[in-house]
N, CA, C and O atoms as CSV, one atom per row, in Angstrom:
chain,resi,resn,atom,element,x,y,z
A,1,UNK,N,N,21.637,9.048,-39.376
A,1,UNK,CA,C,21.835,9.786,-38.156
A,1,UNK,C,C,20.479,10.307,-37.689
A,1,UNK,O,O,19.634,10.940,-38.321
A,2,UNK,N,N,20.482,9.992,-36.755
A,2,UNK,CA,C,18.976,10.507,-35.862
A,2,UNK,C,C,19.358,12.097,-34.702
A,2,UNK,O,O,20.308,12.234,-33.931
A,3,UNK,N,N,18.463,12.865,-34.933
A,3,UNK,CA,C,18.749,13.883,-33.740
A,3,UNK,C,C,17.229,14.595,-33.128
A,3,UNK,O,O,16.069,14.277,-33.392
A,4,UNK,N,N,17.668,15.476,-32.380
A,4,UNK,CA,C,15.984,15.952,-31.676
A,4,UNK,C,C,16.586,17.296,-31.631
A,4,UNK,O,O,16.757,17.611,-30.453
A,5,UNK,N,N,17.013,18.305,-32.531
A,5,UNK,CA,C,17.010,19.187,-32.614
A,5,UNK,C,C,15.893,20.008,-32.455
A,5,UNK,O,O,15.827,20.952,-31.669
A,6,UNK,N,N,15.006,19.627,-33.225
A,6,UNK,CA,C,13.260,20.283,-33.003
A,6,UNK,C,C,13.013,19.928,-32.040
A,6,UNK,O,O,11.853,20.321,-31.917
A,7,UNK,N,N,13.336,19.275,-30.916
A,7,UNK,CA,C,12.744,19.165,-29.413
A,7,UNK,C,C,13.844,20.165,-28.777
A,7,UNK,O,O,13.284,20.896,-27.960
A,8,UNK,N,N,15.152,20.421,-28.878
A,8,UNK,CA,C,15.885,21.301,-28.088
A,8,UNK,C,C,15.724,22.790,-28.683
A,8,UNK,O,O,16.079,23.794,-28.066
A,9,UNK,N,N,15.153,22.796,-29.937
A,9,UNK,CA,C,14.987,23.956,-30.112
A,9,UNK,C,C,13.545,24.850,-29.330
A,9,UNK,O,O,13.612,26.059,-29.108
A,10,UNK,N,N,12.531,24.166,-29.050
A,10,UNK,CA,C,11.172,24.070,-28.814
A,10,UNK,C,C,11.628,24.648,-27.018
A,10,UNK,O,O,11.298,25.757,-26.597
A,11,UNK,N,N,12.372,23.679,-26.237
A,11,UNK,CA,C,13.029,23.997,-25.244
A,11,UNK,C,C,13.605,25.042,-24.500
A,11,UNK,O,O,13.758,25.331,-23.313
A,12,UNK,N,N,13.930,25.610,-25.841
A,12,UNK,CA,C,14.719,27.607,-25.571
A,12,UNK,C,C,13.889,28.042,-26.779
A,12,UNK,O,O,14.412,28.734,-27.652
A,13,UNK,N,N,12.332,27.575,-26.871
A,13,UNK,CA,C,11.675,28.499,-27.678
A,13,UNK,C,C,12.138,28.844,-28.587
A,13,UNK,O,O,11.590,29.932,-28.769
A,14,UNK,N,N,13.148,28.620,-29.748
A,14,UNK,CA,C,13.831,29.364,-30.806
A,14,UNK,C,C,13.025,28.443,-32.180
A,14,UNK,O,O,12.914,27.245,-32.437
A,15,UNK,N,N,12.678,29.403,-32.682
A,15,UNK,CA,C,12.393,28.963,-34.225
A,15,UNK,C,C,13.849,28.410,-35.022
A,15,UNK,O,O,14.984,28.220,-34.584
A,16,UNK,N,N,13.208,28.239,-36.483
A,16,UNK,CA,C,14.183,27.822,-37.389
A,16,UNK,C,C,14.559,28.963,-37.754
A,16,UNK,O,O,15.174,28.729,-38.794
A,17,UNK,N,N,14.601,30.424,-37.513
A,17,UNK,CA,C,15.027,30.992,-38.114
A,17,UNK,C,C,15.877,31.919,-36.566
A,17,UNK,O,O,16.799,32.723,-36.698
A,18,UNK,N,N,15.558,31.711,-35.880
A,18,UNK,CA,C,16.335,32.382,-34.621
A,18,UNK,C,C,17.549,31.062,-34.071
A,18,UNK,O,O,18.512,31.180,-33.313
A,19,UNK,N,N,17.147,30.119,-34.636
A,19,UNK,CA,C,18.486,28.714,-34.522
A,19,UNK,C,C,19.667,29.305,-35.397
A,19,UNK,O,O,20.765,29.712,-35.016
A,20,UNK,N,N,19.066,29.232,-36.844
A,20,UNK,CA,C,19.859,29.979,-37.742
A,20,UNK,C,C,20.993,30.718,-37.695
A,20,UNK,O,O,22.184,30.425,-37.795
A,21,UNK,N,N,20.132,32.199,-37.446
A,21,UNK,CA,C,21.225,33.017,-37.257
A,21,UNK,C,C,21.881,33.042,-35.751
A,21,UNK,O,O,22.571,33.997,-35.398
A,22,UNK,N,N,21.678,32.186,-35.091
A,22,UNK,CA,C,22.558,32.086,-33.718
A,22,UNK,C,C,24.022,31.570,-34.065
A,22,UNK,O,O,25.117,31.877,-33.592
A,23,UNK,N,N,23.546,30.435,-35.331
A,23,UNK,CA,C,25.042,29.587,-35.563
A,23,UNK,C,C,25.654,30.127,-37.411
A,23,UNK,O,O,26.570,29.809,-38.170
A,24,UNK,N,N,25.168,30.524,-37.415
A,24,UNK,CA,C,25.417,31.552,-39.309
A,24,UNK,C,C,25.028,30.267,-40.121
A,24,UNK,O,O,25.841,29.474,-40.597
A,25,UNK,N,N,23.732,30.185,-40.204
A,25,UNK,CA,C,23.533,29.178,-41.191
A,25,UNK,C,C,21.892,29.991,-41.890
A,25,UNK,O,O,21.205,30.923,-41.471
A,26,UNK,N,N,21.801,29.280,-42.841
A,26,UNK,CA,C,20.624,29.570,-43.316
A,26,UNK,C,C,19.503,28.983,-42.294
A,26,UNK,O,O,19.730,28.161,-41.406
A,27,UNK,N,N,17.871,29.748,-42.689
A,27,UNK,CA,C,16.969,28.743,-42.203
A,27,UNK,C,C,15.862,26.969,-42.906
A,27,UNK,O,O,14.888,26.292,-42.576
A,28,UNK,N,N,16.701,27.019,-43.764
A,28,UNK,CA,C,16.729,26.119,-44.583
A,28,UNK,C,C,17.599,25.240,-44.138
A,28,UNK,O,O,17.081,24.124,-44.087
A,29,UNK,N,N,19.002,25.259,-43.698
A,29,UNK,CA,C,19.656,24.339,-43.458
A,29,UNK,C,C,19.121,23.693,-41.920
A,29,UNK,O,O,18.966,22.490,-41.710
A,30,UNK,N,N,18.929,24.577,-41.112
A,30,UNK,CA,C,18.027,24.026,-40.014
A,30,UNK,C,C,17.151,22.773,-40.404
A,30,UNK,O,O,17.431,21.584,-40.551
A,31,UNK,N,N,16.212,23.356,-40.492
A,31,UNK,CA,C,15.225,22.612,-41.214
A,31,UNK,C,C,15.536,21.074,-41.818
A,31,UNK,O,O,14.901,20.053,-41.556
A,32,UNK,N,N,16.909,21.236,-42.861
A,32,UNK,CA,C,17.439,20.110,-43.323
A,32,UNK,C,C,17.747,19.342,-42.559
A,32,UNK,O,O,17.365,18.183,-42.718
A,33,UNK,N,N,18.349,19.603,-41.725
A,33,UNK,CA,C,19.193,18.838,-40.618
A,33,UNK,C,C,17.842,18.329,-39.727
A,33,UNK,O,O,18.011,17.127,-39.522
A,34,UNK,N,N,16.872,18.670,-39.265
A,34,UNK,CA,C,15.924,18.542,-38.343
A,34,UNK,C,C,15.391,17.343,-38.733
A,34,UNK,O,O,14.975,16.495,-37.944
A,35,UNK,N,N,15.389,17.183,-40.677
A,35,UNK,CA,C,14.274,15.894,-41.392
A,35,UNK,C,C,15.517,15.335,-41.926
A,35,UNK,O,O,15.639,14.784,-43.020
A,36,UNK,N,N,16.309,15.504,-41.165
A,36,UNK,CA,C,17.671,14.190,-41.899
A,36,UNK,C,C,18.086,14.208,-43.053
A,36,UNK,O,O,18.854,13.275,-43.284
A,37,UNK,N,N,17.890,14.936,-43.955
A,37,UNK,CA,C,17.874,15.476,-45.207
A,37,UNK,C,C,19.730,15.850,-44.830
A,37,UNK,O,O,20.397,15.013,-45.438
A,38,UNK,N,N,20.469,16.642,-44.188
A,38,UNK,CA,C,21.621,16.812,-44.568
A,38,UNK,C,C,22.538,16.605,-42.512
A,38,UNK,O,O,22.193,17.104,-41.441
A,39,UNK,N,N,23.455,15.863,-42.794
A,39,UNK,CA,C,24.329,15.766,-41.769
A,39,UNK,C,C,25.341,17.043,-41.439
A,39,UNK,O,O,26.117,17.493,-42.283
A,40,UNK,N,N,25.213,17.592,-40.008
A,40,UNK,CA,C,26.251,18.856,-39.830
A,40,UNK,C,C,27.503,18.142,-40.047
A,40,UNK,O,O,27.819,16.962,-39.899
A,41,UNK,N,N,28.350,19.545,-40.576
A,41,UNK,CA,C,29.697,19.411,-40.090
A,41,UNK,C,C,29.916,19.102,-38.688
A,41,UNK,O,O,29.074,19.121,-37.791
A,42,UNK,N,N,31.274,18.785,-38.601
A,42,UNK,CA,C,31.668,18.684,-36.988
A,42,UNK,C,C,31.558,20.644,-36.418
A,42,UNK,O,O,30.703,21.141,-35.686
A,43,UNK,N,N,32.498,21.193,-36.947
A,43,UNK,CA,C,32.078,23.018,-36.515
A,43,UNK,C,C,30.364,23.137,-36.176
A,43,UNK,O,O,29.832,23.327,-35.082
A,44,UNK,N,N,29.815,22.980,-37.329
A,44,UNK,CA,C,28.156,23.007,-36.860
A,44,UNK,C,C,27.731,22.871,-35.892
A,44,UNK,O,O,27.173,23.671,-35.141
A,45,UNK,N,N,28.056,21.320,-35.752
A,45,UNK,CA,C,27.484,20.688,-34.572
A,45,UNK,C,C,27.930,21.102,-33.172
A,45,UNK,O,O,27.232,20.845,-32.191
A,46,UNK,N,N,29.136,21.768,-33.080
A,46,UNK,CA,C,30.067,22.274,-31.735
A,46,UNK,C,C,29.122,23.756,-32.064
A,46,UNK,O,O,29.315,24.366,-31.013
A,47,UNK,N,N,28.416,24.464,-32.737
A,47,UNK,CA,C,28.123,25.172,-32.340
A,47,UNK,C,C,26.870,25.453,-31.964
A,47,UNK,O,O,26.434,26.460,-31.407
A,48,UNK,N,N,25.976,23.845,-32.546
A,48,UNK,CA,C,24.959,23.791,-31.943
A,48,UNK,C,C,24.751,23.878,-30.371
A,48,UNK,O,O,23.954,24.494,-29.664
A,49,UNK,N,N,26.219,22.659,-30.020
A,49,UNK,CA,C,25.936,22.315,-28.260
A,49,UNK,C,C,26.263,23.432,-27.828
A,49,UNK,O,O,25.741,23.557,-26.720
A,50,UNK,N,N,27.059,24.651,-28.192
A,50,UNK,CA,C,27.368,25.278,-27.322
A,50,UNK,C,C,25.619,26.282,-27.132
A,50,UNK,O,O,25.237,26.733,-26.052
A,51,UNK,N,N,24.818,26.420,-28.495
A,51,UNK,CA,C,23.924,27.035,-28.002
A,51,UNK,C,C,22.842,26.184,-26.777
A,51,UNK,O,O,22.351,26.704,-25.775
A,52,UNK,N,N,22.680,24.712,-27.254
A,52,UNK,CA,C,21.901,23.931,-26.199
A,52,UNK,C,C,22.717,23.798,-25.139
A,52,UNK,O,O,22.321,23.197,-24.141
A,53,UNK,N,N,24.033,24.368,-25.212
A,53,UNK,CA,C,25.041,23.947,-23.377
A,53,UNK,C,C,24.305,22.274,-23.126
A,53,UNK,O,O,23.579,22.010,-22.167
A,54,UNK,N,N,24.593,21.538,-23.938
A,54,UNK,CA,C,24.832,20.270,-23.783
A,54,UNK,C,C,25.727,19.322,-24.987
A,54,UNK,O,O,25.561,19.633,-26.166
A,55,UNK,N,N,26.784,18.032,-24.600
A,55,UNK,CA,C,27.423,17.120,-25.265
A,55,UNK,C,C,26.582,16.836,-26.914
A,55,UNK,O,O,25.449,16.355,-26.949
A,56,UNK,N,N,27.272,17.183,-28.058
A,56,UNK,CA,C,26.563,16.581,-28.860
A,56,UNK,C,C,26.121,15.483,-29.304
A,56,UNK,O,O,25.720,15.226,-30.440
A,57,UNK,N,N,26.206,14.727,-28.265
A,57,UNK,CA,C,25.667,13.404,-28.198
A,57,UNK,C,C,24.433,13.551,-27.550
A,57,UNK,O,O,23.683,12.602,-27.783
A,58,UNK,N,N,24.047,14.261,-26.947
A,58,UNK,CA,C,22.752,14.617,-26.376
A,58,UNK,C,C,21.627,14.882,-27.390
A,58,UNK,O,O,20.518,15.104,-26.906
A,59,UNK,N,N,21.729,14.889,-28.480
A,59,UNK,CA,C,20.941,15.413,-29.377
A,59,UNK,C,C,21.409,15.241,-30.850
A,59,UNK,O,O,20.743,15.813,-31.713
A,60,UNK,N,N,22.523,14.487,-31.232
A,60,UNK,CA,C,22.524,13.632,-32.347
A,60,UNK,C,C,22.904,12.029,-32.082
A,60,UNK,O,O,23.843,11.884,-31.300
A,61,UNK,N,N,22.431,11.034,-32.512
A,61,UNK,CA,C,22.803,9.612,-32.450
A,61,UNK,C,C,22.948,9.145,-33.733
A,61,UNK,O,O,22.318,9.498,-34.730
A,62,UNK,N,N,24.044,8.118,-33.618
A,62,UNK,CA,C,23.526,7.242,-35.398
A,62,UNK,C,C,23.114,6.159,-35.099
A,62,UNK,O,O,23.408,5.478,-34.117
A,63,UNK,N,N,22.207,5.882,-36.171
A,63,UNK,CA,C,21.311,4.745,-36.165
A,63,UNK,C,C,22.258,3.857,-35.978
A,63,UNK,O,O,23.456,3.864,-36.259
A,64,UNK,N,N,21.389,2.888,-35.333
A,64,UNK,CA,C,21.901,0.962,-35.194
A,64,UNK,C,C,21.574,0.321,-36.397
A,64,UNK,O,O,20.500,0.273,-36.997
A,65,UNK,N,N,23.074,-0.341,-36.752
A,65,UNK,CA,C,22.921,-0.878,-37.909
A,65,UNK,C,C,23.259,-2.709,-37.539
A,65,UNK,O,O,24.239,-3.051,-36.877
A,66,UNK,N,N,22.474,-3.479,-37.983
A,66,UNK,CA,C,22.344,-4.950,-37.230
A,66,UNK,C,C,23.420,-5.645,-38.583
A,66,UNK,O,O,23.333,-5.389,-39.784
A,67,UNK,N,N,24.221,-6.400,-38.021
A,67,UNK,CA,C,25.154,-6.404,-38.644
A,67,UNK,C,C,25.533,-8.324,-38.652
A,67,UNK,O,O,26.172,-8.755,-37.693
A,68,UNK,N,N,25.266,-8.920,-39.322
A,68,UNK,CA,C,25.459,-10.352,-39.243
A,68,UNK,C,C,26.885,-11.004,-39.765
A,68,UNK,O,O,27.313,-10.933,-40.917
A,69,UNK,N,N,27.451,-11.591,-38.756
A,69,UNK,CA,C,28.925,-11.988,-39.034
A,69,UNK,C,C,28.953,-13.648,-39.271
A,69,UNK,O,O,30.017,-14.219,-39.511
């Protein structure tokens, strides 16, 4: 899974630690999620968009996987 969290965060100026406590997470888990290291829950992620007020598709994708049939 690919996302640009560190670009929407940069956007509304919020650190990893003002992301954090916006959505009750540690600032470590930020962080995780930013280097792909750990995938949000679905809750997470609905509470990410609601802080970026955009679709969470706007800011997570999953990789293309090439697939030979």
């Amino acid at each position: 899974m690919n996302n640009t969290l560190k670009v929407e965060r940069a956007i509304l100026n919020l650190t990893q630690d003002d992301l954090a406590k916006l959505i009750g997470v540690s600032r470590q888990t930020i962080n995780s999620i930013e280097k792909n290291r750990y995938i949000p829950s679905t809750e997470l992620a609905l509470k990410l968009s609601e802080v970026f007020k955009k679709p969470v598709n706007d800011f997570f994708s999953l990789e293309k996987v090439n697939k030979t049939l």
